[in-house]
ROVEXVEX-819835 format. One record per residue (C-alpha): residue number from 0; residue in one letter; y, x, z. Coordinates in steps of 0.2 Angstrom, whole numbers, plus 5000, padded with zeros to 4 digits. Example, Ala and Ser with C-alpha at 12.3 -4.5 7.8 and 13.67 -1.06 7.14 Angstrom:
! ROVEXVEX-819835
<pt><i>0</i><aa>A</aa><y>4978</y><x>5062</x><z>5039</z></pt>
<pt><i>1</i><aa>S</aa><y>4995</y><x>5068</x><z>5036</z></pt>
This chain:
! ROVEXVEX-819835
<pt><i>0</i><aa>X</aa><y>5000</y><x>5000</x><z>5000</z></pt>
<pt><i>1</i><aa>X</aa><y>5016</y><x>5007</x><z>4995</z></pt>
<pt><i>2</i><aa>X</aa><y>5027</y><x>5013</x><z>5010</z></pt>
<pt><i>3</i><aa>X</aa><y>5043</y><x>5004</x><z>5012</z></pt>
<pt><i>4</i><aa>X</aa><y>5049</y><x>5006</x><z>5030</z></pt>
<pt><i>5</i><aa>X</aa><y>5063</y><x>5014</x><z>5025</z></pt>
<pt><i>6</i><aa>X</aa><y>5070</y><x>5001</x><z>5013</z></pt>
<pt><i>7</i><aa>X</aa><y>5067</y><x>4989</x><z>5025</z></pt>
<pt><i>8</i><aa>X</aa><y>5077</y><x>4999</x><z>5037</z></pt>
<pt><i>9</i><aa>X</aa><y>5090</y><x>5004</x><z>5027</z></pt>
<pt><i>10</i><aa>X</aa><y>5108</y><x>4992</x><z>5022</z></pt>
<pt><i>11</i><aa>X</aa><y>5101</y><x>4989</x><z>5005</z></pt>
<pt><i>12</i><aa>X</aa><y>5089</y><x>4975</x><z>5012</z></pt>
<pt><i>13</i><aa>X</aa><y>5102</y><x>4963</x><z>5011</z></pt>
<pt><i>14</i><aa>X</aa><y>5107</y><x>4966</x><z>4994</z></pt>
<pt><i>15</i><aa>X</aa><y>5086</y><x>4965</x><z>4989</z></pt>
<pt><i>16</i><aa>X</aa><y>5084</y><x>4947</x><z>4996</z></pt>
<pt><i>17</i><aa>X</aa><y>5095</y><x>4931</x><z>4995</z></pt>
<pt><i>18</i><aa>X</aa><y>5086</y><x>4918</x><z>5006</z></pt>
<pt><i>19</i><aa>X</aa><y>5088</y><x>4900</x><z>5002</z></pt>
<pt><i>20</i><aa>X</aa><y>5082</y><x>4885</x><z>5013</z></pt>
<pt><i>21</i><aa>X</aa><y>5082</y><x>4871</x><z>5000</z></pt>
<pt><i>22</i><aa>X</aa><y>5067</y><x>4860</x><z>5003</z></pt>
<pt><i>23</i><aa>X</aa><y>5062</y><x>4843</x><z>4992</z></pt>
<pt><i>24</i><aa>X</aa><y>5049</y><x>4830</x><z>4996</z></pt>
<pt><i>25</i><aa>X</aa><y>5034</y><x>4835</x><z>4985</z></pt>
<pt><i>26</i><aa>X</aa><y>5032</y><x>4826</x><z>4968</z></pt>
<pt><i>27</i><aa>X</aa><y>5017</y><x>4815</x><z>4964</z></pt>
<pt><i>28</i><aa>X</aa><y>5002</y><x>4823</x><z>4959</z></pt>
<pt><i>29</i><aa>X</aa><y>5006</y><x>4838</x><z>4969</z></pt>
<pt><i>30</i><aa>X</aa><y>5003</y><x>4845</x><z>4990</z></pt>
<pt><i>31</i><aa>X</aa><y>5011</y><x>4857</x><z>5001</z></pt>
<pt><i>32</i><aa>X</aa><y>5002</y><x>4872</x><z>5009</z></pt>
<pt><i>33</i><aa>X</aa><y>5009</y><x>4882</x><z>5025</z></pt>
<pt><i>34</i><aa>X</aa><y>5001</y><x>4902</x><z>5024</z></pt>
<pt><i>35</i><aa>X</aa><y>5001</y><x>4909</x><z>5043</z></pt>
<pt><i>36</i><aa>X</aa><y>5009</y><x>4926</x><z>5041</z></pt>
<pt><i>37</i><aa>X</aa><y>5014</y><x>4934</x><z>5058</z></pt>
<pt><i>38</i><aa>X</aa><y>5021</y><x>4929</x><z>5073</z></pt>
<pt><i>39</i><aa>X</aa><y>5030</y><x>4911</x><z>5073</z></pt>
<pt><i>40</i><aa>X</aa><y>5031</y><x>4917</x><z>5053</z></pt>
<pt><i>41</i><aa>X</aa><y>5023</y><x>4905</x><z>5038</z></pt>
<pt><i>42</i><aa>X</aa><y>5025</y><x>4905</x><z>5019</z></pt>
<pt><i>43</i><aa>X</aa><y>5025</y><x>4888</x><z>5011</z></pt>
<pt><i>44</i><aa>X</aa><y>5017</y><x>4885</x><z>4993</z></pt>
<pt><i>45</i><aa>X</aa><y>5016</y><x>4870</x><z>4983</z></pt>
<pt><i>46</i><aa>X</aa><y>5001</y><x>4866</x><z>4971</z></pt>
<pt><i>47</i><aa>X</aa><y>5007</y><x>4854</x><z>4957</z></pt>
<pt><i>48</i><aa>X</aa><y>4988</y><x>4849</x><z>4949</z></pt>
<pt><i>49</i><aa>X</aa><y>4989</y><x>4843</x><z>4933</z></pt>
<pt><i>50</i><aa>X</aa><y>4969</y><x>4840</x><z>4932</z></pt>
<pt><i>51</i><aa>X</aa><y>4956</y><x>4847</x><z>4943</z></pt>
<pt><i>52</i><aa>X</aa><y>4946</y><x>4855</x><z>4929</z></pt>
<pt><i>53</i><aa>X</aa><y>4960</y><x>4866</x><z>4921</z></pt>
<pt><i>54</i><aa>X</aa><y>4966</y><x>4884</x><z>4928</z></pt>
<pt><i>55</i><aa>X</aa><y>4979</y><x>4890</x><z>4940</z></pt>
<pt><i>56</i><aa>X</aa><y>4994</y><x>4903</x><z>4939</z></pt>
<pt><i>57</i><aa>X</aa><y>4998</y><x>4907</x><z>4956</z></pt>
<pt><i>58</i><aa>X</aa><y>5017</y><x>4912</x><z>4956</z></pt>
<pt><i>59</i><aa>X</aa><y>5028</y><x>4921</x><z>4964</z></pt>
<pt><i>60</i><aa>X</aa><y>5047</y><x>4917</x><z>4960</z></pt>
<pt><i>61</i><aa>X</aa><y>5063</y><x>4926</x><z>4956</z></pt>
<pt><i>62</i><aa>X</aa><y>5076</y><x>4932</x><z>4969</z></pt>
<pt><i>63</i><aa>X</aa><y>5086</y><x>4915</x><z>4975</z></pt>
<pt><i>64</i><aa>X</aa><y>5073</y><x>4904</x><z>4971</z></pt>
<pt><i>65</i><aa>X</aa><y>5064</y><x>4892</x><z>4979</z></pt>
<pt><i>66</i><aa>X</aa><y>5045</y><x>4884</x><z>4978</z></pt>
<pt><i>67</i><aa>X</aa><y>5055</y><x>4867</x><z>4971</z></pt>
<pt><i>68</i><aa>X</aa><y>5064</y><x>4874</x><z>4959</z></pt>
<pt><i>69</i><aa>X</aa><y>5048</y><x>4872</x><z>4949</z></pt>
<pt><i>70</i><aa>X</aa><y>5046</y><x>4855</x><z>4953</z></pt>
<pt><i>71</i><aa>X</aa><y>5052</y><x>4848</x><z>4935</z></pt>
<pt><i>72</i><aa>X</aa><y>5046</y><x>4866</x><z>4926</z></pt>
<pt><i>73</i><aa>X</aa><y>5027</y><x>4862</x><z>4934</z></pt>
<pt><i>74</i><aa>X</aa><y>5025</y><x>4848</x><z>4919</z></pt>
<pt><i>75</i><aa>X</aa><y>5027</y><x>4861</x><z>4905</z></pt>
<pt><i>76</i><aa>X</aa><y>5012</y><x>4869</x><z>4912</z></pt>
<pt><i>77</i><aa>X</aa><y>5002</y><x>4855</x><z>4912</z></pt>
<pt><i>78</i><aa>X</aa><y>5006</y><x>4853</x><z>4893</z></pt>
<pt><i>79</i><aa>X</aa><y>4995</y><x>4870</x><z>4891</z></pt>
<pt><i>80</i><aa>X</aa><y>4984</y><x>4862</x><z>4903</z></pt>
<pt><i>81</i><aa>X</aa><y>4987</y><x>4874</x><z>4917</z></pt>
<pt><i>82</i><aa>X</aa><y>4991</y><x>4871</x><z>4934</z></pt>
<pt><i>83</i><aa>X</aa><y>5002</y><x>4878</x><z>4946</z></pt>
<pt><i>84</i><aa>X</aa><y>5006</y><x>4886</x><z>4964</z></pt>
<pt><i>85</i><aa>X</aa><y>5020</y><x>4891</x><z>4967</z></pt>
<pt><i>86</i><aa>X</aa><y>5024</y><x>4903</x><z>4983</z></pt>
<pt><i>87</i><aa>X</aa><y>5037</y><x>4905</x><z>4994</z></pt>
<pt><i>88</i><aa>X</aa><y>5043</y><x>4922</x><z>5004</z></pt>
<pt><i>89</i><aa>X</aa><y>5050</y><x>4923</x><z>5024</z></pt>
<pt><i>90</i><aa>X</aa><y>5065</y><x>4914</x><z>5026</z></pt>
<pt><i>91</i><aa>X</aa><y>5063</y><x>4906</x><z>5009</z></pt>
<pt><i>92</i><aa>X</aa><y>5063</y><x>4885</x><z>5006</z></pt>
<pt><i>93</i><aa>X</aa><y>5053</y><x>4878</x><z>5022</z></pt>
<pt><i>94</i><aa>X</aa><y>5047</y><x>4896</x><z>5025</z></pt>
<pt><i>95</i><aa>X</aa><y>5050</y><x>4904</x><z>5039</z></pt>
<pt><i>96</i><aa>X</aa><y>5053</y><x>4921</x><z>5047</z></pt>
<pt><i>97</i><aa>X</aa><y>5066</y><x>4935</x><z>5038</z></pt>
<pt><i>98</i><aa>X</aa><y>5061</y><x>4943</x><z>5021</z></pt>
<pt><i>99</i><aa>X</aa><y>5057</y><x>4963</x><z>5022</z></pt>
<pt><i>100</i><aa>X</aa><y>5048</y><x>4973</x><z>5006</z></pt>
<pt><i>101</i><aa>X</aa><y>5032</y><x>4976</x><z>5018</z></pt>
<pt><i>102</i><aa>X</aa><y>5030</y><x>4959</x><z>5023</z></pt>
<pt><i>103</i><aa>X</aa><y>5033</y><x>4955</x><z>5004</z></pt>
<pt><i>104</i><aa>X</aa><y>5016</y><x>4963</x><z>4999</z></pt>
<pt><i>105</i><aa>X</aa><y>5006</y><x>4962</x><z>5015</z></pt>
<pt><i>106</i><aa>X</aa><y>5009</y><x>4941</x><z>5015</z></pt>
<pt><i>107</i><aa>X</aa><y>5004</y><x>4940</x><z>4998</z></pt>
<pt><i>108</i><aa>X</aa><y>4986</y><x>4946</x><z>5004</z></pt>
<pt><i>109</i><aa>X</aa><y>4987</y><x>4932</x><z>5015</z></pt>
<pt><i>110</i><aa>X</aa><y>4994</y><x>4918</x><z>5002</z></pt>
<pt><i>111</i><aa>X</aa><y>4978</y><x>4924</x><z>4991</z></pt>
<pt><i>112</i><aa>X</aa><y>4965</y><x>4921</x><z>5004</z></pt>
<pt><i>113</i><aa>X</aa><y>4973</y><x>4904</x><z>5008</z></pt>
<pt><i>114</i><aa>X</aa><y>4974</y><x>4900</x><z>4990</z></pt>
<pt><i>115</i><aa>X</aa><y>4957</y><x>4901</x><z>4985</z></pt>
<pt><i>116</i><aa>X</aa><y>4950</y><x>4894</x><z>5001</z></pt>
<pt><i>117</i><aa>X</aa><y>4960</y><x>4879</x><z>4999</z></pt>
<pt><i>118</i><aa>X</aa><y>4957</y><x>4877</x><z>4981</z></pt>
<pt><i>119</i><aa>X</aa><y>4938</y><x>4878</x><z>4985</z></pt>
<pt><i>120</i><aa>X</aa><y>4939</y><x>4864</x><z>5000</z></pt>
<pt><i>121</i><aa>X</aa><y>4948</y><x>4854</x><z>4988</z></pt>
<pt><i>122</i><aa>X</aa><y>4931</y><x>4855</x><z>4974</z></pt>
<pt><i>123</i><aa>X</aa><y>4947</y><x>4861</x><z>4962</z></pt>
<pt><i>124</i><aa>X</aa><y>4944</y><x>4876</x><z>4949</z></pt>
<pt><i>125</i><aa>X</aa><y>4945</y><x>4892</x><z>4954</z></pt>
<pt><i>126</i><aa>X</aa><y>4949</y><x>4902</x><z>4940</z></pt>
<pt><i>127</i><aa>X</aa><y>4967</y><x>4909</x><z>4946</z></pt>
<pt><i>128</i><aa>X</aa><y>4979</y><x>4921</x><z>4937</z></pt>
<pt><i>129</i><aa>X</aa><y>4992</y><x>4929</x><z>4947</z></pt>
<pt><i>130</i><aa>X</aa><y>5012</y><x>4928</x><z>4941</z></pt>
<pt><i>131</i><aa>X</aa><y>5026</y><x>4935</x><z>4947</z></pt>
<pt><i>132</i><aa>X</aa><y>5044</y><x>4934</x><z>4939</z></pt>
<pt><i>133</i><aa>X</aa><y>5059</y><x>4948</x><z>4945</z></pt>
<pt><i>134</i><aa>X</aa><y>5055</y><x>4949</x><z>4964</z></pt>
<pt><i>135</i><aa>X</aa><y>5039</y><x>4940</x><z>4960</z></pt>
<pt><i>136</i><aa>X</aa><y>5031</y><x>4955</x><z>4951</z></pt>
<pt><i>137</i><aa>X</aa><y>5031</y><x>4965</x><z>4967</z></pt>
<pt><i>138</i><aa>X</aa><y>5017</y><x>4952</x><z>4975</z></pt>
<pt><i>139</i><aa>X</aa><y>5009</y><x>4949</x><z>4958</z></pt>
<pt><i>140</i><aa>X</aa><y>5007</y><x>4968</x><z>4954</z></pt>
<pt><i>141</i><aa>X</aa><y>5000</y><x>4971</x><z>4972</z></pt>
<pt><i>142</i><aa>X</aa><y>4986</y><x>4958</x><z>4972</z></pt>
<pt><i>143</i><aa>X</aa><y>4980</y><x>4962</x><z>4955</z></pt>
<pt><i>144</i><aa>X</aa><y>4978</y><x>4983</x><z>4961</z></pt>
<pt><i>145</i><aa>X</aa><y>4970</y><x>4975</x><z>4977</z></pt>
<pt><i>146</i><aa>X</aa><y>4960</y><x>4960</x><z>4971</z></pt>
<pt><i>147</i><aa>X</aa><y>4955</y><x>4962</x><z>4954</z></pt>
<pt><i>148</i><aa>X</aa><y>4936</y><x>4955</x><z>4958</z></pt>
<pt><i>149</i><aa>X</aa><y>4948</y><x>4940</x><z>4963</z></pt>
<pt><i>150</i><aa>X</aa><y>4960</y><x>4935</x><z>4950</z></pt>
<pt><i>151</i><aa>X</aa><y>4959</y><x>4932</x><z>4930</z></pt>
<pt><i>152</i><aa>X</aa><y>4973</y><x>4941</x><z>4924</z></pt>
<pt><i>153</i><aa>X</aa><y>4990</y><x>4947</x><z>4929</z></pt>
<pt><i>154</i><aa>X</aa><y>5007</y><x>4939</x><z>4920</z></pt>
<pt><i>155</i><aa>X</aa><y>5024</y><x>4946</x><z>4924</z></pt>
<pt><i>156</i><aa>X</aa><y>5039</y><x>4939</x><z>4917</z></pt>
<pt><i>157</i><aa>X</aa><y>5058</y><x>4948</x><z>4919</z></pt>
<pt><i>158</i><aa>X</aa><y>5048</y><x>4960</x><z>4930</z></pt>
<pt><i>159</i><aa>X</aa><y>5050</y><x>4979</x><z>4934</z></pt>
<pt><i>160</i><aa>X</aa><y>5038</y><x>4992</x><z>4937</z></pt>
<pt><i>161</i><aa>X</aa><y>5046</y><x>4998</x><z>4956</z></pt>
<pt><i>162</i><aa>X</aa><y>5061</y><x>4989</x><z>4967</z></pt>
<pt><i>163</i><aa>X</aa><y>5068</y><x>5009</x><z>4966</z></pt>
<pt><i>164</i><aa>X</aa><y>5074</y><x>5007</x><z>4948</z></pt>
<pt><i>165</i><aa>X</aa><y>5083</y><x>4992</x><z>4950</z></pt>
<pt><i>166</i><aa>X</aa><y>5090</y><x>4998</x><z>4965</z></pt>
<pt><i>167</i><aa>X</aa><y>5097</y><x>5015</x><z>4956</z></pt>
<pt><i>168</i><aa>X</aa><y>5103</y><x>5003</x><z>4940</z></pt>
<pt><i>169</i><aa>X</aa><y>5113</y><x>4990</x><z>4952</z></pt>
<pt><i>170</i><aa>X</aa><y>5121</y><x>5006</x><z>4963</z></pt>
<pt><i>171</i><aa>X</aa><y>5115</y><x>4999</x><z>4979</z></pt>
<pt><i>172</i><aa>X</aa><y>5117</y><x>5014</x><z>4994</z></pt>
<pt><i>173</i><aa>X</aa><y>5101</y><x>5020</x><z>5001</z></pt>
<pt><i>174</i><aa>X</aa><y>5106</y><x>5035</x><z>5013</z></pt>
<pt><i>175</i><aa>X</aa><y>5090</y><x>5043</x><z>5017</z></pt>
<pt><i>176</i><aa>X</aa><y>5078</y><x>5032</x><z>5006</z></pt>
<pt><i>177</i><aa>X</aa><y>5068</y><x>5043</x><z>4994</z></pt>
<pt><i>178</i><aa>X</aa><y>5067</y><x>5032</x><z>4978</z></pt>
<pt><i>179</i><aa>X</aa><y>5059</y><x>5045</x><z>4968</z></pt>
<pt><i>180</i><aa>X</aa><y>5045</y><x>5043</x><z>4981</z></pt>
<pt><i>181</i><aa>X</aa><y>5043</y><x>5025</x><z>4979</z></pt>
<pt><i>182</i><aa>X</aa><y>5044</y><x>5024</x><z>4959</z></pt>
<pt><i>183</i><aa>X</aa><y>5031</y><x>5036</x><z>4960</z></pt>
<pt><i>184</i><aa>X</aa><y>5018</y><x>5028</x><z>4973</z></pt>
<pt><i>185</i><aa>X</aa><y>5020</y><x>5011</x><z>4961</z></pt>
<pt><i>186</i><aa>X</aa><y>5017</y><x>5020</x><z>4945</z></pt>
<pt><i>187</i><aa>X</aa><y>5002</y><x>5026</x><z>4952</z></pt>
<pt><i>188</i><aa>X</aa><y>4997</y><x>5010</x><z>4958</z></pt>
<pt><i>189</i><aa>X</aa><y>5001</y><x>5000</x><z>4940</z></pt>
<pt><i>190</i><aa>X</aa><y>4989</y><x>5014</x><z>4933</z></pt>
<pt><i>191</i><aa>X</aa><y>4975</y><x>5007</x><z>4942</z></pt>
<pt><i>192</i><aa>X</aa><y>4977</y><x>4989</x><z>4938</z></pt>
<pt><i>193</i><aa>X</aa><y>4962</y><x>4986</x><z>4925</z></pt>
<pt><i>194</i><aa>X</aa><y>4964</y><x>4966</x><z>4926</z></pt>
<pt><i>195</i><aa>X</aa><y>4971</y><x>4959</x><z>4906</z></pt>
<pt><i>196</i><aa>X</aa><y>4989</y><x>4959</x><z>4909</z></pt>
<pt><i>197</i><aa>X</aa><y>5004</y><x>4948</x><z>4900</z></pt>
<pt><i>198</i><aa>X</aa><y>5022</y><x>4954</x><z>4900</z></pt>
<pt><i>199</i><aa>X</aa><y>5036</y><x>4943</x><z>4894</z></pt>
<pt><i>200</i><aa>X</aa><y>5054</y><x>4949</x><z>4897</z></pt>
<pt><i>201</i><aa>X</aa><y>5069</y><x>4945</x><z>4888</z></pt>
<pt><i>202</i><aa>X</aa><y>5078</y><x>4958</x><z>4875</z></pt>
<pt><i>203</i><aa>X</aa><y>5096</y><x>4959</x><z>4883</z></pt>
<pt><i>204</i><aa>X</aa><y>5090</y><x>4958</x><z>4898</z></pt>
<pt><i>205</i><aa>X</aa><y>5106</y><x>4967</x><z>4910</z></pt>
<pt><i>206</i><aa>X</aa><y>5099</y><x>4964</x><z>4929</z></pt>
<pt><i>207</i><aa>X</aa><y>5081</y><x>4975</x><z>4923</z></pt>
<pt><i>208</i><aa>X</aa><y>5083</y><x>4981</x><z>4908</z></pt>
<pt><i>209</i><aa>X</aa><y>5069</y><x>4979</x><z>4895</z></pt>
<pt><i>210</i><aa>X</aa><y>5065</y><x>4997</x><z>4898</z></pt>
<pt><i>211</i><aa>X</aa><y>5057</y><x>4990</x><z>4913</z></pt>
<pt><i>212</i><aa>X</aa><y>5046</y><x>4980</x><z>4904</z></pt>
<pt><i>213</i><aa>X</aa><y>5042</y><x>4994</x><z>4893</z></pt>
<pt><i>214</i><aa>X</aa><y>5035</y><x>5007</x><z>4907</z></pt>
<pt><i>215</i><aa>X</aa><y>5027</y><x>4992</x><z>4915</z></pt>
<pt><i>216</i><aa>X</aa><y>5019</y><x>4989</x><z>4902</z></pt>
<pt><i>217</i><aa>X</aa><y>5014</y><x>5009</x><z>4896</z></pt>
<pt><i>218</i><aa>X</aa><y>5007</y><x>5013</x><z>4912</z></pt>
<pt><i>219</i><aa>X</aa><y>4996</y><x>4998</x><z>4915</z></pt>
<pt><i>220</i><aa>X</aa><y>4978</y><x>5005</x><z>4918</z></pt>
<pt><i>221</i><aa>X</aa><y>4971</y><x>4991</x><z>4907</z></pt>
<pt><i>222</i><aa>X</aa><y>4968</y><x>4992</x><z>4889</z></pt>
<pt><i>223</i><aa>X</aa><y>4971</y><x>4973</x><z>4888</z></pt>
<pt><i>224</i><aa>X</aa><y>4988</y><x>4969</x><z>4889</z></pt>
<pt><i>225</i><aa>X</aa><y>5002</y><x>4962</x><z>4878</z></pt>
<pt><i>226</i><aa>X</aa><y>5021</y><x>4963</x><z>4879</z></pt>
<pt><i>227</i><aa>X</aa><y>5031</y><x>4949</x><z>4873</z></pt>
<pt><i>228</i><aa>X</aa><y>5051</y><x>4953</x><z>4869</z></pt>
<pt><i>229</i><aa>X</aa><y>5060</y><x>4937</x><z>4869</z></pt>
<pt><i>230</i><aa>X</aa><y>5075</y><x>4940</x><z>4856</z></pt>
<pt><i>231</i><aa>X</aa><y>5092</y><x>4937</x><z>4863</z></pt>
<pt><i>232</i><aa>X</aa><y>5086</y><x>4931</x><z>4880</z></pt>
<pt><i>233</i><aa>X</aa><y>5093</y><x>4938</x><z>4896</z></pt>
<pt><i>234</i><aa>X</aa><y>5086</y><x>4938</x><z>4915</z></pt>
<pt><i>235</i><aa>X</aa><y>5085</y><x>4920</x><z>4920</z></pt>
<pt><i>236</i><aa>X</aa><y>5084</y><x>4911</x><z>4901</z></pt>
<pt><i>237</i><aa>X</aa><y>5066</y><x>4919</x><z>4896</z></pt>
<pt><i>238</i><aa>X</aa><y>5059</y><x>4902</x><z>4900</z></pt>
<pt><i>239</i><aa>X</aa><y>5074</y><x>4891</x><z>4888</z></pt>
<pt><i>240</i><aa>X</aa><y>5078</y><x>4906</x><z>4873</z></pt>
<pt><i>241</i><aa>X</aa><y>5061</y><x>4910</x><z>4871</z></pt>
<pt><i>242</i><aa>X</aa><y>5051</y><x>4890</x><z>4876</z></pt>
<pt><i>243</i><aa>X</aa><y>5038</y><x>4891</x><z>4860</z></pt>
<pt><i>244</i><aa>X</aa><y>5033</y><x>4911</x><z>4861</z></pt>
<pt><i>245</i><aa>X</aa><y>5033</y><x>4910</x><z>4879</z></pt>
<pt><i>246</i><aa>X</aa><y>5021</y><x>4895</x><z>4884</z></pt>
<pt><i>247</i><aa>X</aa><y>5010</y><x>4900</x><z>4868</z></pt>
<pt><i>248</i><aa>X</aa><y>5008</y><x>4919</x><z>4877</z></pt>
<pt><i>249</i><aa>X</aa><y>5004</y><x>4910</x><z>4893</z></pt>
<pt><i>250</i><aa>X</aa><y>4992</y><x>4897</x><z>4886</z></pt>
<pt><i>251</i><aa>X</aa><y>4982</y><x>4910</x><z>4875</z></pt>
<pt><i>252</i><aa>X</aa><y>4983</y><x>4923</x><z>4887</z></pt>
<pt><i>253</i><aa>X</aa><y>4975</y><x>4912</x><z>4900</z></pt>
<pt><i>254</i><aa>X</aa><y>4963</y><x>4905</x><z>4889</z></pt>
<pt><i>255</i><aa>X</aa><y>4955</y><x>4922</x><z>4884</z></pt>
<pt><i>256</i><aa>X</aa><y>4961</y><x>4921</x><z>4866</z></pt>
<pt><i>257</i><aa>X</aa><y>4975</y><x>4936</x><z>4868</z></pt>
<pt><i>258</i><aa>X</aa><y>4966</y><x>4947</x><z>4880</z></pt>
<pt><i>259</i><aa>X</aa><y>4962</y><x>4960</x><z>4865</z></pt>
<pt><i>260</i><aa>X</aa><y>4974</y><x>4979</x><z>4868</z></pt>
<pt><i>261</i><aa>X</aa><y>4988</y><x>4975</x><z>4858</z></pt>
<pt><i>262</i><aa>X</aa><y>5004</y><x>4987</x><z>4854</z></pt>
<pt><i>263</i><aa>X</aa><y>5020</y><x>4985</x><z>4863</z></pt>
């Protein structure tokens, strides 16, 4: 697990997470989850089940974001005959507890486990990619190094290899924080991800640069993985610019027909 202590120690936390506690009643045809995560700390995740035969994506949003923000974006899935979880992080939504980068990957563990035990109570598939957009990827990278006997595939959308890098491209201060370390423990770790991998990311991307999504990409481990550029999309319009490419990716990428190595 990569070492963050320091980060989470230093000023730049609060320029890494932006918590919001926006909550909605869940929609029809959809039911809340509460992880256990620490001490008087829970994450909260919404599945939206669209039929119980079909796939899941479990998500992790981006930075901001909340579990019902994808209340009305859970039906597109469902048009690719895919359901959806989407998870929160500490101090998120109904979550509680305060967001730090080591709690970030060591919950996700947790979210997993509770995941696929709830889905197998409920007699639901259990076929379950992981997803994590921006912030997201950090989770989503983490579980599929740790857990690739466990999970499909990986998907990452506006993601970026390590936190350092957009760290150094925003200018945020971190006296005493070795970044060159970090960026270097999680390029290791992405070189040992051997689960089919999708990366979507938009061209004129300013918050991560596409360069991200190109070393992501280069130094995945897998030889299955794909990466989709969306022309004239920036950070948080991938989804919109980019509707037909990107839901076509995600439905053939989950339905094993774009699982072969591709170029970037």
């Amino acid at each position: 697990m990569i070492d963050y202590s320091s980060l989470d120690q230093s000023s730049a936390l609060r320029h890494i997470f932006y918590p919001r506690r926006d909550v909605t009643l869940c929609p029809e045809n959809a039911f809340d989850l509460s992880v256990p995560v620490g001490y008087q700390a829970s994450i909260s995740c919404r599945f939206h089940m669209g039929h119980h035969e079909w796939p899941w994506i479990l998500f992790f949003h981006g930075n901001g974001e909340v579990v019902s923000d994808y209340d009305e974006i859970s039906p597109l899935y469902h048009q690719k005959k895919i359901n959806l979880i989407v998870a929160d992080y500490r101090g998120y939504g109904a979550s509680s507890g305060i967001p730090t980068l080591t709690d970030l990957i060591q919950d996700c563990h947790a979210i997993l486990e509770k995941v696929k035990t709830e889905l197998f109570n409920r007699s639901l598939q259990s076929d379950l990619w992981v997803m994590g957009r921006s912030l997201g990827s950090i989770s989503a990278l983490e579980l599929a190094h740790k857990h690739p006997d466990r999970i499909k595939g990986l998907i990452i959308e506006s993601g970026f290899p390590s936190v350092a890098r957009i760290i150094t491209h925003l200018g945020i201060p971190t006296e005493g924080v070795d970044l060159e370390r970090i960026d270097y423990e999680c390029l290791r770790m992405i070189e040992e991800i051997s689960v089919p991998s999708l990366i979507i990311h938009g061209e004129e991307d300013t918050l991560v640069p596409i360069r991200n999504a190109r070393d992501l990409y280069e130094h995945l481990g897998t030889q299955k993985k794909k990466l989709l550029v969306i022309p004239s999309a920036n950070h948080n319009d991938v989804l919109i610019v980019g509707f037909r490419d990107y839901f076509m990716a995600l439905e053939r990428f989950v339905k094993n027909r774009d699982a072969e190595p591709t170029s970037a």
